[in-house]
RODO-2510 file (C-alpha; in nm, 4 decimals, decimal comma):
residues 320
     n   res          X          Y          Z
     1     x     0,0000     0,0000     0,0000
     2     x     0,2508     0,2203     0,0888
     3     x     0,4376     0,1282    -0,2226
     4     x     0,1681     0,2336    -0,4370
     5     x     0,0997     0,5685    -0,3031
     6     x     0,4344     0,6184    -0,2863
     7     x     0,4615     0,5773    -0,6913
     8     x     0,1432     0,7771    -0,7117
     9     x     0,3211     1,0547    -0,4943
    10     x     0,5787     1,0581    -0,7771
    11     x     0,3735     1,0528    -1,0735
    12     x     0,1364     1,2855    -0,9924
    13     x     0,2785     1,6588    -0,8634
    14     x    -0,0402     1,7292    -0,7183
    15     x    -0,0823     1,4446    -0,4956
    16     x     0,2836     1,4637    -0,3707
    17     x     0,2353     1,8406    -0,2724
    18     x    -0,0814     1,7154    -0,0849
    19     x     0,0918     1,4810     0,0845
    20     x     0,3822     1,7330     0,1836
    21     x     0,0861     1,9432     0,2988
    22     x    -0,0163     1,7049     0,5328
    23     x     0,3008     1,6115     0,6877
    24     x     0,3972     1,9651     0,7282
    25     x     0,0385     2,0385     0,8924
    26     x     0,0920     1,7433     1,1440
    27     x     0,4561     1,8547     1,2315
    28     x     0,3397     2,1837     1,3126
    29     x     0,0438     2,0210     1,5268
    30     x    -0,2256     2,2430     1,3433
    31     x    -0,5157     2,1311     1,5524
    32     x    -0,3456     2,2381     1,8112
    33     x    -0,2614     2,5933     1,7212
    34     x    -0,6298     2,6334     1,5676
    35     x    -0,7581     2,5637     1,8954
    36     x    -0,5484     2,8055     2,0456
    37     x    -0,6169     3,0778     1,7350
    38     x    -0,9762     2,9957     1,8177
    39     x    -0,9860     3,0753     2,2040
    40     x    -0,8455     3,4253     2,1232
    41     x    -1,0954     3,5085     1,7925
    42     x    -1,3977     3,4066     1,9997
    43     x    -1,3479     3,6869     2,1987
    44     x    -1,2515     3,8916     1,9407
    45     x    -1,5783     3,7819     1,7585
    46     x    -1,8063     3,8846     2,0572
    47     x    -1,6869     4,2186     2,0990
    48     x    -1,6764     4,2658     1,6841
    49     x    -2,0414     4,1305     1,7934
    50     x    -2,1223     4,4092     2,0299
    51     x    -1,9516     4,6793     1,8095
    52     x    -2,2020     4,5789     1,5092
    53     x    -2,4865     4,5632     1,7770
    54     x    -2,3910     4,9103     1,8988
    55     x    -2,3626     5,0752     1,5209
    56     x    -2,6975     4,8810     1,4917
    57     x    -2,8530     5,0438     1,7530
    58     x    -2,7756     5,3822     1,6559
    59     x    -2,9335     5,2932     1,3031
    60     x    -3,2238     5,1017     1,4852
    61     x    -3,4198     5,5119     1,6079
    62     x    -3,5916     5,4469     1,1861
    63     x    -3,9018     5,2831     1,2223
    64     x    -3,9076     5,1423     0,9042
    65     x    -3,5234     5,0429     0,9841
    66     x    -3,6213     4,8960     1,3182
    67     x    -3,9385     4,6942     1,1433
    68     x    -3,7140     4,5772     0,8383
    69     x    -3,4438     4,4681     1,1250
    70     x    -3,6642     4,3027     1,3288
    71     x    -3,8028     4,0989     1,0511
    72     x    -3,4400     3,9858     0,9878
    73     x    -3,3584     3,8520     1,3141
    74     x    -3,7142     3,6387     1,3399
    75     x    -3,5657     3,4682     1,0591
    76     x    -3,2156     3,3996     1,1524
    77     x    -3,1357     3,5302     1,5075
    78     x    -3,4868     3,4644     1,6412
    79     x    -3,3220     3,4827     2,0227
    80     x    -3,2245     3,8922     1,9917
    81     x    -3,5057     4,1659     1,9802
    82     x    -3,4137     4,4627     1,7765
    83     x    -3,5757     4,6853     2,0496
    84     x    -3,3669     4,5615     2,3349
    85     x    -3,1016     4,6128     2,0611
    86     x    -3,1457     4,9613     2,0555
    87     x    -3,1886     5,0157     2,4306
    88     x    -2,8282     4,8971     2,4899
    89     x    -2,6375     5,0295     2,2566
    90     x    -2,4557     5,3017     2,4519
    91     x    -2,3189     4,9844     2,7368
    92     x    -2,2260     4,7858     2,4015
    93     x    -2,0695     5,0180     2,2072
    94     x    -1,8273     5,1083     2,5385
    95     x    -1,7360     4,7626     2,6125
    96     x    -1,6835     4,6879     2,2336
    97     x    -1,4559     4,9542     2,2007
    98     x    -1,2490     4,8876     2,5075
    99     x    -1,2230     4,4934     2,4552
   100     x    -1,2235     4,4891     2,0648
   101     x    -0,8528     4,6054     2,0540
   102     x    -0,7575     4,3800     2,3218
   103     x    -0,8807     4,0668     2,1779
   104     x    -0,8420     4,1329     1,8706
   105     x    -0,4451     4,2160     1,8963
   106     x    -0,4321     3,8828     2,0818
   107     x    -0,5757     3,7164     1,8005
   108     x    -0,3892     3,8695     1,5832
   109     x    -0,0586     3,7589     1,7468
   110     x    -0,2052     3,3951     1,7966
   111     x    -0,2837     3,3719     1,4172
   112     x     0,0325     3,5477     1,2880
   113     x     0,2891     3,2920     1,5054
   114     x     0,0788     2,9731     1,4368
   115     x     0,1230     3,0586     1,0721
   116     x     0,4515     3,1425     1,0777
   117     x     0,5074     2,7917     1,2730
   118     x     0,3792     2,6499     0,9869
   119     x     0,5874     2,7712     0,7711
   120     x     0,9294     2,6711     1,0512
   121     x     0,9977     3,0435     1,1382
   122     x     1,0401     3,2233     1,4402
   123     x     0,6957     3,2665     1,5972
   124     x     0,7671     3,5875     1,7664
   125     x     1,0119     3,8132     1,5586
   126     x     1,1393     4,1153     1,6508
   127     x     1,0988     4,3463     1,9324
   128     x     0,7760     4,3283     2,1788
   129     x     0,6723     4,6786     2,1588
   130     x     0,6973     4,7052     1,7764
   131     x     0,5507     4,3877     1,7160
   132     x     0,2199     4,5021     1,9125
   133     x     0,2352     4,8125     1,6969
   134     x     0,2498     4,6247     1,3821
   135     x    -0,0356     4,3880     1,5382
   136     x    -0,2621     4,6413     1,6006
   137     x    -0,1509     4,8169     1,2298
   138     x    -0,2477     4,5234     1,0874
   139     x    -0,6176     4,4610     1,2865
   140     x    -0,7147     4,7835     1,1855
   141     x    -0,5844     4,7010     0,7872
   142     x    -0,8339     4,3602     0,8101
   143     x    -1,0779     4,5285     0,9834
   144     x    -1,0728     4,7863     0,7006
   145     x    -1,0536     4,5973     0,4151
   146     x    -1,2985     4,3419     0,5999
   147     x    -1,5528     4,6726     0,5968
   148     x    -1,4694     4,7681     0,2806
   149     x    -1,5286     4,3906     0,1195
   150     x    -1,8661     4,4149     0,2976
   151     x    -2,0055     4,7208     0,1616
   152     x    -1,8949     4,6490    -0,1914
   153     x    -2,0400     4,2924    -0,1314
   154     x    -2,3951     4,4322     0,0447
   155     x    -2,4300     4,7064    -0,2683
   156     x    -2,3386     4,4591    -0,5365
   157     x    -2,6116     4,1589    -0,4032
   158     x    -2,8700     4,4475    -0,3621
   159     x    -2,8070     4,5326    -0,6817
   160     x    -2,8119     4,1612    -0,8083
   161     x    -3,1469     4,1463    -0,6082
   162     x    -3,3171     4,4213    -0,7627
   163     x    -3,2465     4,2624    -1,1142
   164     x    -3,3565     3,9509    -0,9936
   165     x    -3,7135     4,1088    -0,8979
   166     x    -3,7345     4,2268    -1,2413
   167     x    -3,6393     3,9654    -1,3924
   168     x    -3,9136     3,7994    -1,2185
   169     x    -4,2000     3,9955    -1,4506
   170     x    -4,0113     3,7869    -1,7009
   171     x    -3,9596     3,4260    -1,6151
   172     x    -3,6221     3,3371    -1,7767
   173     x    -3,4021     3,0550    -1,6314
   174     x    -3,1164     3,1022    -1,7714
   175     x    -3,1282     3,4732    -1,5889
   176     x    -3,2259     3,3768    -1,2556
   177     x    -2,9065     3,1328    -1,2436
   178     x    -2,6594     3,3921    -1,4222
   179     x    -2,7689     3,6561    -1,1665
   180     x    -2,7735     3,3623    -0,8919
   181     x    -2,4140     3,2597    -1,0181
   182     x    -2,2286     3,5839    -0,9662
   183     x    -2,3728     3,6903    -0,6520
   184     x    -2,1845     3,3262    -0,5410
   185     x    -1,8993     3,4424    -0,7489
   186     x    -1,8491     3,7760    -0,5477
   187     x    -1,8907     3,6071    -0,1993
   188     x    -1,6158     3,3647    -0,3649
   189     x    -1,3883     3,6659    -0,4978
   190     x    -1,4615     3,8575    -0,1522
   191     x    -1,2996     3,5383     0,0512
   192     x    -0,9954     3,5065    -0,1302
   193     x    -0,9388     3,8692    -0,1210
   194     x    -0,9126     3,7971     0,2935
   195     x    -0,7512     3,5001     0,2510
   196     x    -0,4527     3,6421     0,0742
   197     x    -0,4466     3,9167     0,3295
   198     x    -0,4507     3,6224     0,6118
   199     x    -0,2030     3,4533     0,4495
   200     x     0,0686     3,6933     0,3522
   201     x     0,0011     4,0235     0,5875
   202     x    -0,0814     3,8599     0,9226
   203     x     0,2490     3,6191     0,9126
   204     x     0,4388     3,9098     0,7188
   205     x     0,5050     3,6956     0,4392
   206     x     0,5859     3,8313     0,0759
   207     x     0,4184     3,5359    -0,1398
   208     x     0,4034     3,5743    -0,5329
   209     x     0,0598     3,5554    -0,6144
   210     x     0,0792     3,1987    -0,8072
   211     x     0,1722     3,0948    -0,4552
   212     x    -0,1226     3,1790    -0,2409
   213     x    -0,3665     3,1881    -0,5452
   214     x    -0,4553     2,8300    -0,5013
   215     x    -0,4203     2,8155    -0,1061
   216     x    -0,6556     3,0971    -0,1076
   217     x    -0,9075     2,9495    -0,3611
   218     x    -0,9095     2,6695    -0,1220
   219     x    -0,9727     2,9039     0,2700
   220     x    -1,2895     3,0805     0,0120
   221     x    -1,4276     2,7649    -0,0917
   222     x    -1,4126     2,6227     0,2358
   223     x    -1,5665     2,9290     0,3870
   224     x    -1,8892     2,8594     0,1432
   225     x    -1,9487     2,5284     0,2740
   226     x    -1,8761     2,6334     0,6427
   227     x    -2,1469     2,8750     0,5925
   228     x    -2,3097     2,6556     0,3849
   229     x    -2,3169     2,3919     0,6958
   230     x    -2,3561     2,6656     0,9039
   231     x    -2,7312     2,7638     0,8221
   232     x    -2,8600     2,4006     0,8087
   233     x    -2,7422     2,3596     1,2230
   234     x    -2,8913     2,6981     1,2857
   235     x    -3,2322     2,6058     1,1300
   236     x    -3,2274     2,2654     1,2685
   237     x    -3,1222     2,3580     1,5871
   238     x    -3,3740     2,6261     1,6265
   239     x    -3,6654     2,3374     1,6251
   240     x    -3,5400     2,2138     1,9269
   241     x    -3,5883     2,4039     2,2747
   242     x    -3,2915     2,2765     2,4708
   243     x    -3,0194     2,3389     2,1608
   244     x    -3,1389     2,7142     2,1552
   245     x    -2,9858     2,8156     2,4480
   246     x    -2,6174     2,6718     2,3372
   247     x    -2,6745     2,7295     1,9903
   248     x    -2,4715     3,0619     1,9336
   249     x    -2,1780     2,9730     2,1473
   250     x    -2,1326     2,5969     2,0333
   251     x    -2,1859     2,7312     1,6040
   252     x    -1,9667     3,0049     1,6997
   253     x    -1,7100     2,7731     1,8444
   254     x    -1,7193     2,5059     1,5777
   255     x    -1,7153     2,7779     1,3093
   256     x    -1,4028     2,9558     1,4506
   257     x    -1,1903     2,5971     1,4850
   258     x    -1,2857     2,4639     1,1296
   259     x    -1,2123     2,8306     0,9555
   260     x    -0,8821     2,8248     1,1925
   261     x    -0,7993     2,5010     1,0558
   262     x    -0,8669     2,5974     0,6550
   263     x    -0,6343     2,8677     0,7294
   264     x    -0,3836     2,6821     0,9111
   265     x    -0,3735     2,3966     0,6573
   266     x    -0,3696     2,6520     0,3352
   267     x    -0,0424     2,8213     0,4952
   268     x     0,0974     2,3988     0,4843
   269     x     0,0018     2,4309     0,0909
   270     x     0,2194     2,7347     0,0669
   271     x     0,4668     2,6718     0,2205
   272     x     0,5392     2,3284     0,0776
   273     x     0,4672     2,4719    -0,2712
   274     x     0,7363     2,5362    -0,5153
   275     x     0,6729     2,8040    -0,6989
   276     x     0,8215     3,1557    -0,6379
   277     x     1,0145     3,2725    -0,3849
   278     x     0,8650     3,4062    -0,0396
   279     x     1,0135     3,6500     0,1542
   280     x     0,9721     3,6893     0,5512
   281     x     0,9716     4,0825     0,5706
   282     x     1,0013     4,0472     0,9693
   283     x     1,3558     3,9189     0,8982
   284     x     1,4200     4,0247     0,5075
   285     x     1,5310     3,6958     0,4837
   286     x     1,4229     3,5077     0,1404
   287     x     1,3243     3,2073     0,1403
   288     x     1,4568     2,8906    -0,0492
   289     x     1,2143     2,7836    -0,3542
   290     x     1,2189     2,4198    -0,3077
   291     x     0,9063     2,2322    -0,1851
   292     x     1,0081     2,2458     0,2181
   293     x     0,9433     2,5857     0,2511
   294     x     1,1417     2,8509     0,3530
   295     x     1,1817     2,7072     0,6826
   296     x     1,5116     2,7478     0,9334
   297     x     1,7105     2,5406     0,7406
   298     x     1,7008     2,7920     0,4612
   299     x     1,7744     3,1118     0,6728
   300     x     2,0620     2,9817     0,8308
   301     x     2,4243     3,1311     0,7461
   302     x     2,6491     2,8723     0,6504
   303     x     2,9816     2,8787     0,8210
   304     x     3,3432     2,7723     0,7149
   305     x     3,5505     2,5465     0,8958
   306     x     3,8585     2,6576     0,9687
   307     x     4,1555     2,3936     0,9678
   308     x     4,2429     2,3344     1,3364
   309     x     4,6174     2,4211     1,4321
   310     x     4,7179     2,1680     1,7111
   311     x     4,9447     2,4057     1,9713
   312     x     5,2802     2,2746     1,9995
   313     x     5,5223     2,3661     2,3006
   314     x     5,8554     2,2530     2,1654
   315     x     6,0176     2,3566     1,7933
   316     x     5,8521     2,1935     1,4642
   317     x     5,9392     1,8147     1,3770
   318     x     6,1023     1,7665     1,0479
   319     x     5,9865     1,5559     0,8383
   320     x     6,2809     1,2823     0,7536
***
């Protein structure tokens, strides 16, 4: 058995880099360092929770807004009232503000050095201070972009929506599953545009793009079916009483670890790739482009031996 995959492994690429994958995910112990990544972006994910609550309840004073809202989270959320919502935004908003950067710098750092220990570098590079800077620099880049993706994503499906109504008047097929298609296709393009950021800013990684392309493809895709996954448990768990009450935490738990572990796992792909050369800008050190990554082995200054002079006390022997 072992022979045969082994002259799989060597005439197919694909397979081989798969396995590679694997081996280097395992070394790193990547279930490990999800669950670790996860503990921290919980947290992180509540008080992102409370901040969006807060903004909510600002935008909540509309009565149309509130009714619309409302109407929402009967259909998804149907634990939270929109009115209660709007009563506590001022205590939300204060506690999101004041825990947000906390956790989310934490889970920043856990992220950036379990990727980096995937790829065999030092976890922790440079100084303490400056990497905390460059933490929090980058949490408020994701958190940007993250805001940015959204509203381009929210505009463009509203727009896809619209044409979808009228395109009701005229029942066409072929134009409900076009218009259907890209609004999958820009949830798709949206996650790899965060996945590349995950994988290249977070462990300060310069990647070429034929690098991450793939491992990226692969964290979006993933991220459908999580979601994907994701509804069914909340609809089937909502029919039950005594799952409602542990619903939340448990999906928001289980979501976190798998997502963790895409992540974790696509870094493995990259770094056992061969194609391009990656660059660790914490330590402007380039990285080897063979297959095992640009791992210690390949940032490590070579010395020369020097021959060793045995110390003599008396005069030089002649050779007869």
């Amino acid at each position: 058995m072992r022979a045969a995959f082994g002259r799989a492994r060597r005439r197919f690429g694909r397979l081989d880099h798969l396995a590679q994958a694997v081996q280097r995910y395992d070394r790193a112990d990547g279930g490990r360092l999800a669950a670790a990544v996860t503990y921290y972006a919980f947290f992180a994910t509540f008080s992102l929770a409370l901040l969006g609550f807060a903004i909510l309840g600002f935008v909540l004073d509309d009565p149309a807004v509130l009714h619309s809202v409302q109407a929402y989270l009967s259909q998804n959320l149907p634990g939270l009232d929109a009115a209660a919502l709007r009563e506590a935004r001022g205590t939300a908003g204060l506690v999101a503000f004041i825990v947000l950067p906390v956790s989310g710098v934490f889970w920043v750092d856990a992220l950036r050095s379990s990727i980096r220990a995937v790829w065999q570098l030092p976890q922790y590079p440079g100084n303490y201070l400056l990497r905390q800077v460059i933490d929090f620099a980058v949490l408020a880049g994701l958190g940007l972009l993250l805001a940015v993706s959204l509203a381009l994503t929210t505009g463009t499906q509203a727009l896809l929506t619209w044409l979808l109504h009228v395109a009701a008047d005229r029942p066409d097929p072929v134009a409900h599953w076009l218009l259907g298609a890209a609004a999958y296709l820009l949830g798709v393009a949206v996650n790899v545009l965060l996945a590349v950021a995950a994988l290249t800013v977070l462990p300060r990684l310069r990647i070429p793009p034929r690098r991450v392309l793939g491992p990226a493809v692969f964290v979006a895709a993933g991220l459908e079916l999580l979601k994907t996954f994701g509804r069914i448990y909340v609809q089937r768990a909502q029919a039950n009483p005594a799952y409602q009450l542990v619903t939340a935490a448990v999906a928001i738990l289980l979501f976190l670890s798998l997502l963790n572990q895409l992540i974790l796992f696509a870094a493995a792909l990259a770094a056992t790739s061969t194609r391009g050369t990656v660059t660790d800008l914490a330590a402007r050190l380039p990285a080897a482009p063979g297959r095992a990554g640009p791992g210690p082995e390949h940032c490590r200054i070579r010395l020369r031996r020097r021959p060793v002079r045995s110390r003599r006390t008396g005069p030089p022997r002649r050779r007869r």
